[in-house]
DRENDO-1510 file (C-alpha; in Angstrom, 1 decimal, always signed):
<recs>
REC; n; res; u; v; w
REC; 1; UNK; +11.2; -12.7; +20.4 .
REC; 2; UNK; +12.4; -13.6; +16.9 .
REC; 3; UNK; +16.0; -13.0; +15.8 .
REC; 4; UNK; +17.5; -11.6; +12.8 .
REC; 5; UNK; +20.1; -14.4; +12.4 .
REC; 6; UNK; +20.7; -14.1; +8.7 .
REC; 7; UNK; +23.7; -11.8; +7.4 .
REC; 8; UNK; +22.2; -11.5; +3.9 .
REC; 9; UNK; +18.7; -10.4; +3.6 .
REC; 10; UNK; +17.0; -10.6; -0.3 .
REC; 11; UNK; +14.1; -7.7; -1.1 .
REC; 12; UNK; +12.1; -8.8; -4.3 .
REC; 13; UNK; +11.6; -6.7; -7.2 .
REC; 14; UNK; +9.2; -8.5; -10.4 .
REC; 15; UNK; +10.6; -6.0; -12.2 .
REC; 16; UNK; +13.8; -7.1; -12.2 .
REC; 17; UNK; +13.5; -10.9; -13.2 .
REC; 18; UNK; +14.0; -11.2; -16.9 .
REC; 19; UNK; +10.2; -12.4; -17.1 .
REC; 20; UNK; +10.7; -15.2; -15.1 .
REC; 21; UNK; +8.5; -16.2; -12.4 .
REC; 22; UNK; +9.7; -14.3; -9.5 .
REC; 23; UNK; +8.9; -17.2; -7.1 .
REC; 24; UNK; +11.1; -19.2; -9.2 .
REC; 25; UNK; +14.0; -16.6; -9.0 .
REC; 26; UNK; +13.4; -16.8; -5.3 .
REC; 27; UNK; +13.9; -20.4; -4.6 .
REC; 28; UNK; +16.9; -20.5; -6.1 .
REC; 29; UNK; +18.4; -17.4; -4.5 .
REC; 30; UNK; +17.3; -19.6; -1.4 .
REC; 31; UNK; +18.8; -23.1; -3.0 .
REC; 32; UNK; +21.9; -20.9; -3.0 .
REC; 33; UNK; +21.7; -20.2; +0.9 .
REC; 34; UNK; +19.8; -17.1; +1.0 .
REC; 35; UNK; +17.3; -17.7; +4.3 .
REC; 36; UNK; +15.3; -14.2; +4.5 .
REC; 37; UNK; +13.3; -12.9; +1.9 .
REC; 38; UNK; +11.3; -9.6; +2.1 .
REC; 39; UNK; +8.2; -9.4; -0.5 .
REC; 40; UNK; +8.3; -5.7; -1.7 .
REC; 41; UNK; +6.4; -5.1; -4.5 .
REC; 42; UNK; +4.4; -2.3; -4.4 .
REC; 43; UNK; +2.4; -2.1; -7.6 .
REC; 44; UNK; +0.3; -5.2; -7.1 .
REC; 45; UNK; -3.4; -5.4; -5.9 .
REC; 46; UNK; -4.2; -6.3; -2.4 .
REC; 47; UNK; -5.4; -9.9; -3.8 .
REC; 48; UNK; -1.7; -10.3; -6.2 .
REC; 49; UNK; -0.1; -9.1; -3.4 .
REC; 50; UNK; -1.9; -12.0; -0.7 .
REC; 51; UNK; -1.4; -14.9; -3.8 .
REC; 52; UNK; +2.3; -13.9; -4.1 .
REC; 53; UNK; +3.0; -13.6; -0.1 .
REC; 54; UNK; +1.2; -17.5; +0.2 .
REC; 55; UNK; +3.7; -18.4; -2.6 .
REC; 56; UNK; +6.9; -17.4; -1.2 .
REC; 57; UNK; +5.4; -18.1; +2.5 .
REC; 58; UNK; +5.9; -22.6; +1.5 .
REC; 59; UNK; +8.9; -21.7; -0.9 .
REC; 60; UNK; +10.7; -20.0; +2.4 .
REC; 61; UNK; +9.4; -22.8; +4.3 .
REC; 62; UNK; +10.5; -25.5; +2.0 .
REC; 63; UNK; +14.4; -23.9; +3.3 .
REC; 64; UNK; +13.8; -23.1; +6.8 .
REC; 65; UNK; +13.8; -19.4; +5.6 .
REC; 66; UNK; +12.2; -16.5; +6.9 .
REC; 67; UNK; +9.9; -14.6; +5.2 .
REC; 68; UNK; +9.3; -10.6; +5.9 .
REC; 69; UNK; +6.2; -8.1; +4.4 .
REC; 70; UNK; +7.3; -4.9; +3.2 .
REC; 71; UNK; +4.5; -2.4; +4.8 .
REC; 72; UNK; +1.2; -4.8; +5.1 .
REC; 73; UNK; +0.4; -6.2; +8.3 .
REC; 74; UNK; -2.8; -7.8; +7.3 .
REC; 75; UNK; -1.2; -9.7; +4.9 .
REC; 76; UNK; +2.0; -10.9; +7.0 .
REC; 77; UNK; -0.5; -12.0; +9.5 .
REC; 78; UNK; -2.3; -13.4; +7.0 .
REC; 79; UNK; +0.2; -15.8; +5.7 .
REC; 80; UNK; +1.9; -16.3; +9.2 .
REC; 81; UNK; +4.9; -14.4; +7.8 .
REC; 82; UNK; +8.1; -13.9; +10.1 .
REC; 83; UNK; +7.8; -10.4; +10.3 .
REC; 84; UNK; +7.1; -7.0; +8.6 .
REC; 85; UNK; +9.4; -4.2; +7.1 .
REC; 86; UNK; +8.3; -0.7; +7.4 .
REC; 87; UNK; +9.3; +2.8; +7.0 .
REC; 88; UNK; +9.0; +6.5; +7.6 .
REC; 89; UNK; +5.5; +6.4; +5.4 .
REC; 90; UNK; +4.1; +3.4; +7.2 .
REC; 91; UNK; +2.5; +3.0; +11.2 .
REC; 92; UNK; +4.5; +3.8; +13.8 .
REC; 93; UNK; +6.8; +1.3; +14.8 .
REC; 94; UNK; +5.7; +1.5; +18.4 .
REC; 95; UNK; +1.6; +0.7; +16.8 .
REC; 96; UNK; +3.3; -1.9; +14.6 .
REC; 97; UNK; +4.4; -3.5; +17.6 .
REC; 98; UNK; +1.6; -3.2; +19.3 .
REC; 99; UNK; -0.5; -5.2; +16.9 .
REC; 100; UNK; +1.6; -8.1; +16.1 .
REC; 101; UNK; +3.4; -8.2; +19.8 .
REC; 102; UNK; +6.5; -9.8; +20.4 .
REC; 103; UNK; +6.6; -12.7; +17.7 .
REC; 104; UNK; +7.2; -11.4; +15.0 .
REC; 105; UNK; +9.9; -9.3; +13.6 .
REC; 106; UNK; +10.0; -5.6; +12.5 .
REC; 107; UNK; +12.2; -3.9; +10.0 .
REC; 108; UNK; +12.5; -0.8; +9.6 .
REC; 109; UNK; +14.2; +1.3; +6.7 .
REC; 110; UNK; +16.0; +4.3; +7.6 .
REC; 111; UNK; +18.3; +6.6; +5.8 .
REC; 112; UNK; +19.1; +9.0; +8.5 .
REC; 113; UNK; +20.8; +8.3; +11.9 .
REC; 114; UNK; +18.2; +10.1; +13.7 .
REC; 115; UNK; +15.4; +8.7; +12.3 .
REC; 116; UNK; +17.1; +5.1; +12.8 .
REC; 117; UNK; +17.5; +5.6; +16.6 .
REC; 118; UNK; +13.6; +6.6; +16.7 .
REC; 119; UNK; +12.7; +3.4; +15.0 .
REC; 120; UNK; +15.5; +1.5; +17.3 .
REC; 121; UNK; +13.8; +3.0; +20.2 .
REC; 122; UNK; +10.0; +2.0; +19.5 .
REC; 123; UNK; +11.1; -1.4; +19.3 .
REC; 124; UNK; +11.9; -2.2; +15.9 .
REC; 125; UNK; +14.2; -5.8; +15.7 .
REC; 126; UNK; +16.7; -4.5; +12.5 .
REC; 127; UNK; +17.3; -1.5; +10.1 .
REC; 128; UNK; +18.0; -1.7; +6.6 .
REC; 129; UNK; +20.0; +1.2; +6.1 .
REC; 130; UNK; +21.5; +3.6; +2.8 .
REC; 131; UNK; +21.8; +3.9; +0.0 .
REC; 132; UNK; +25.6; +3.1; +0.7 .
REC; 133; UNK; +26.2; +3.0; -2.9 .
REC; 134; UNK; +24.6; +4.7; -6.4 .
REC; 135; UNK; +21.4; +2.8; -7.0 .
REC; 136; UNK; +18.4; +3.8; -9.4 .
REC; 137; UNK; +16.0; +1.9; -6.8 .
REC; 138; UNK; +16.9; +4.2; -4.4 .
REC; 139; UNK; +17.8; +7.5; -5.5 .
REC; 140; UNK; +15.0; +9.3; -4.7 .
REC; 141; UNK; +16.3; +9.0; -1.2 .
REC; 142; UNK; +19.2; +11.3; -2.2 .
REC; 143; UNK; +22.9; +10.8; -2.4 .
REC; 144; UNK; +24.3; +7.3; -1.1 .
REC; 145; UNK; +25.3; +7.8; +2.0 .
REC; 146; UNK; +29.5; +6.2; +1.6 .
REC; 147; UNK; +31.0; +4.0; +4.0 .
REC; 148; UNK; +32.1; +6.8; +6.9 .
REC; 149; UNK; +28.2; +7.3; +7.6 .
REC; 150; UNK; +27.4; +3.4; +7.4 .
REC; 151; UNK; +30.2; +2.9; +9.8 .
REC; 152; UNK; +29.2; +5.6; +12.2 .
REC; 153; UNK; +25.3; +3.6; +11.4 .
REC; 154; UNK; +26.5; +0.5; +12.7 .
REC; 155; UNK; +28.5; +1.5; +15.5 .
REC; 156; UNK; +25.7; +3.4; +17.0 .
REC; 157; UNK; +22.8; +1.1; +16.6 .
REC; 158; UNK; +22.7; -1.8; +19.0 .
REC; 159; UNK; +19.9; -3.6; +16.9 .
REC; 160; UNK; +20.8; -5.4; +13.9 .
REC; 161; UNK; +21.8; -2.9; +10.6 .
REC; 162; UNK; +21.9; -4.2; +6.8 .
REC; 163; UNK; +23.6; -1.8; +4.4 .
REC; 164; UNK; +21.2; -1.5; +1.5 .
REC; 165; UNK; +21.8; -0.4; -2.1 .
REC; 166; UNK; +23.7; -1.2; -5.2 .
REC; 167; UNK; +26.2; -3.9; -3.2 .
REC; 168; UNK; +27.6; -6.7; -5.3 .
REC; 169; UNK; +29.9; -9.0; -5.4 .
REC; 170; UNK; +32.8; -6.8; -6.0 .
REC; 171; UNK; +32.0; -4.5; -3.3 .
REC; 172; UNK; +30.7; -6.3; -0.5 .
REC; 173; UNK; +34.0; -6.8; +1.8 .
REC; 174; UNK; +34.1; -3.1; +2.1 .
REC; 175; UNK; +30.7; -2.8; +2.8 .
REC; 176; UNK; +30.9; -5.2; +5.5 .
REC; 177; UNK; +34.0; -3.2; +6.5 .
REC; 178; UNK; +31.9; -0.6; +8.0 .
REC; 179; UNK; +31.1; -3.0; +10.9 .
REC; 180; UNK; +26.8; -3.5; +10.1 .
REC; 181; UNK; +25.2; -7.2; +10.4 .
REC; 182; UNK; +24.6; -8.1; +7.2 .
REC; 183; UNK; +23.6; -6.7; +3.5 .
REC; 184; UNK; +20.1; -6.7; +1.6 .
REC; 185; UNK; +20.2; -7.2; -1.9 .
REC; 186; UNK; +17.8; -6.4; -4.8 .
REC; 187; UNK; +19.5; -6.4; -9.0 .
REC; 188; UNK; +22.1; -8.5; -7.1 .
REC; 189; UNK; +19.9; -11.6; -6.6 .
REC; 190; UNK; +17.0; -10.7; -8.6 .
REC; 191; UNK; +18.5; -9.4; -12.0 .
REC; 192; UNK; +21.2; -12.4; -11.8 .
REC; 193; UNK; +21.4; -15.1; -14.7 .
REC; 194; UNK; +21.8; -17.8; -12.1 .
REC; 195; UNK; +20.7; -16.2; -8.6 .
REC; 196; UNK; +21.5; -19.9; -7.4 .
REC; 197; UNK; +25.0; -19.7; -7.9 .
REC; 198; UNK; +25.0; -15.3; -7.1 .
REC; 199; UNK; +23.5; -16.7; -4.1 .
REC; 200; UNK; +26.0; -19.3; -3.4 .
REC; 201; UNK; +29.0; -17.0; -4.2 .
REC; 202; UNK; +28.0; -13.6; -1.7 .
REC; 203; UNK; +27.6; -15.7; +0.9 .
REC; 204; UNK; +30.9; -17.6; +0.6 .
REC; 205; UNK; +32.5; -14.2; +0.6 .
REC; 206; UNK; +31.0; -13.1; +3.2 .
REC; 207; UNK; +31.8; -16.2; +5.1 .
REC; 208; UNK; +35.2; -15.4; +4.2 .
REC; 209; UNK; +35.3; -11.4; +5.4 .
REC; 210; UNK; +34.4; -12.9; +8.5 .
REC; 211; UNK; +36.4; -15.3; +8.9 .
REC; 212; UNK; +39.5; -12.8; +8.4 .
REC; 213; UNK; +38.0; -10.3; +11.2 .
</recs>
């Protein structure tokens, strides 16, 4: 069985790129240390969506990083992708594992405790959990969730949990503070002039908040 053994875990958004290539933006998130990317892009055509995944499947490669599918199974197996990333909409986890088996990894993206230990319970590897901060990508999901819930989050889960949504640079030591694995990224990565260096810098930190715990 796979492991999630990466603390900071990089969702893609086109949108959010500036008009650059969003492959580009990726390998030099990755040049900067990132080394798990999950493709999310959910207004592209099955055939965009399989030409993008073969892309970032050699650019993930080329670093010894993995490489996750937000929601489509056919098209992580497909491009021998590392795993998949669903969520409340999608297949059952327990169905999800039953088609791929025990080699590759599922996420799952919760945003309530109960619904987190369900997923945890039909085998899924890691959560991606919030919004613990205000983010536009997520607020249809309702109110960010603060620190007191993600702590209670990562204290009950014994899989893997990623605090997801609007974490930065500035606020990442207290968001590791709640106690969860690691943190997934969008605008922090994506959106940045230089995601090399952004890269370079979050992880350094979070090397750091470690080291003082």
């Amino acid at each position: 069985m796979p492991a999630a053994d990466f603390s900071l875990y990089l969702i893609t958004d086109s949108h959010q790129t500036d008009g650059r290539p969003l492959t580009e933006v990726v390998r030099q998130a990755l040049s900067g240390g990132v080394r798990c990317v999950q493709m999310r892009e959910k207004d592209l055509s099955s055939t965009e969506l399989y030409r993008l995944a073969v892309e970032l499947r050699t650019v993930t490669r080329e670093f010894g990083a993995k490489l996750i599918i937000n929601d489509r199974l056919d098209i992580a197996l497909a491009v021998e992708a590392d795993g998949v990333h669903i969520g409340i909409n999608s297949l059952p986890v327990a169905e999800v594992r039953r088609m791929l088996g025990s080699k590759m990894l599922i996420g799952y993206s919760a945003h309530e405790i109960g619904e987190a230990m369900l997923a945890e319970a039909a085998g899924a590897d890691f959560l991606t959990f919030g919004p613990l901060y205000f983010t536009p990508s997520k607020s249809p999901f309702g109110e960010p969730c603060g620190v007191n819930k993600m702590t209670e989050i990562a204290q009950e889960m014994k899989i893997p949990v990623f605090a997801l949504g609007g974490i930065s640079y500035d606020n990442v030591s207290e968001a590791l503070n709640t106690g969860v694995a690691g943190i997934a990224v969008i605008s922090a990565l994506i959106a940045a002039d230089d995601p090399r260096s952004a890269a370079a810098s979050l992880l350094k930190k979070m090397e750091k908040h470690v080291q003082r715990s």
